[in-house]
C-alpha positions in Angstrom: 25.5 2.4 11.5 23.7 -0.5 10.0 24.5 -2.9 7.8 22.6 -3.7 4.3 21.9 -7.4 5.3 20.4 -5.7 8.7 17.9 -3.2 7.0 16.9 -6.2 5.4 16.4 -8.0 8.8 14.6 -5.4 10.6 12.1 -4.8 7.9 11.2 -8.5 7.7 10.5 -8.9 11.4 9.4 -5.5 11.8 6.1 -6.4 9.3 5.9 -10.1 11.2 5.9 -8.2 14.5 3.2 -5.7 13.0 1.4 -9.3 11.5 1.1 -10.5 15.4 0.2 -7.1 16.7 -3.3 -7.7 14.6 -3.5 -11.2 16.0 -2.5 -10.6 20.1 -3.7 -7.1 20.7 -6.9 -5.3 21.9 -8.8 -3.8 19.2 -7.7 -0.1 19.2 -4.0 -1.2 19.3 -5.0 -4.3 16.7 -6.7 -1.7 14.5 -3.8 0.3 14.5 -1.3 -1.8 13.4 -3.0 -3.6 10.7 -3.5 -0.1 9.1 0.5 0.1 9.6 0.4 -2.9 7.5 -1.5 -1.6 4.4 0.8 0.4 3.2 4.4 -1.7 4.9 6.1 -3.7 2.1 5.5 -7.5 2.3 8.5 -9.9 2.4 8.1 -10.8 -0.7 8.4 -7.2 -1.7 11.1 -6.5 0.8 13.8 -9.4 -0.8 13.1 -8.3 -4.1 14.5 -5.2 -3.4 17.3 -6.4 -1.6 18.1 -8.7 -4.5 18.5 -5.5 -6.9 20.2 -3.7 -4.1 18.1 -1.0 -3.6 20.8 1.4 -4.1 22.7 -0.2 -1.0 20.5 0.0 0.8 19.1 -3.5 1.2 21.2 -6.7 0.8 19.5 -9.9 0.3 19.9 -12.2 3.7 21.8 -15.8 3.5 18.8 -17.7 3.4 17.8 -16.2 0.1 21.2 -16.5 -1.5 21.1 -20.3 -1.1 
């Protein structure tokens, strides 16, 4: 089981890992990914939702509490 604060985590890198995909990889792979990112939340998006909660689901990290 996760924790709120680690959704939050893994959806951040997960879209910065997706943002280097595009940069590092051959085209097909490249091409891929940056369709992945069309429709994946951005960060911005991502802590906003964690800021309201989400239901639980999300929980806004330390760094954005400060």
């Amino acid at each position: 089981m996760t924790m709120p604060v680690e959704r939050t985590r893994s959806l951040i890198w997960m879209r910065e890992f997706l943002e280097e995909c595009v940069q590092a990889l051959p085209s097909p792979a490249s091409e891929r990914a940056a369709a992945i990112l069309v429709d994946y939340p951005t960060v911005a998006d991502i802590k906003a939702c964690a800021m309201t909660g989400c239901g639980g689901w999300l929980e806004p990290l330390e760094a954005d509490l400060d």
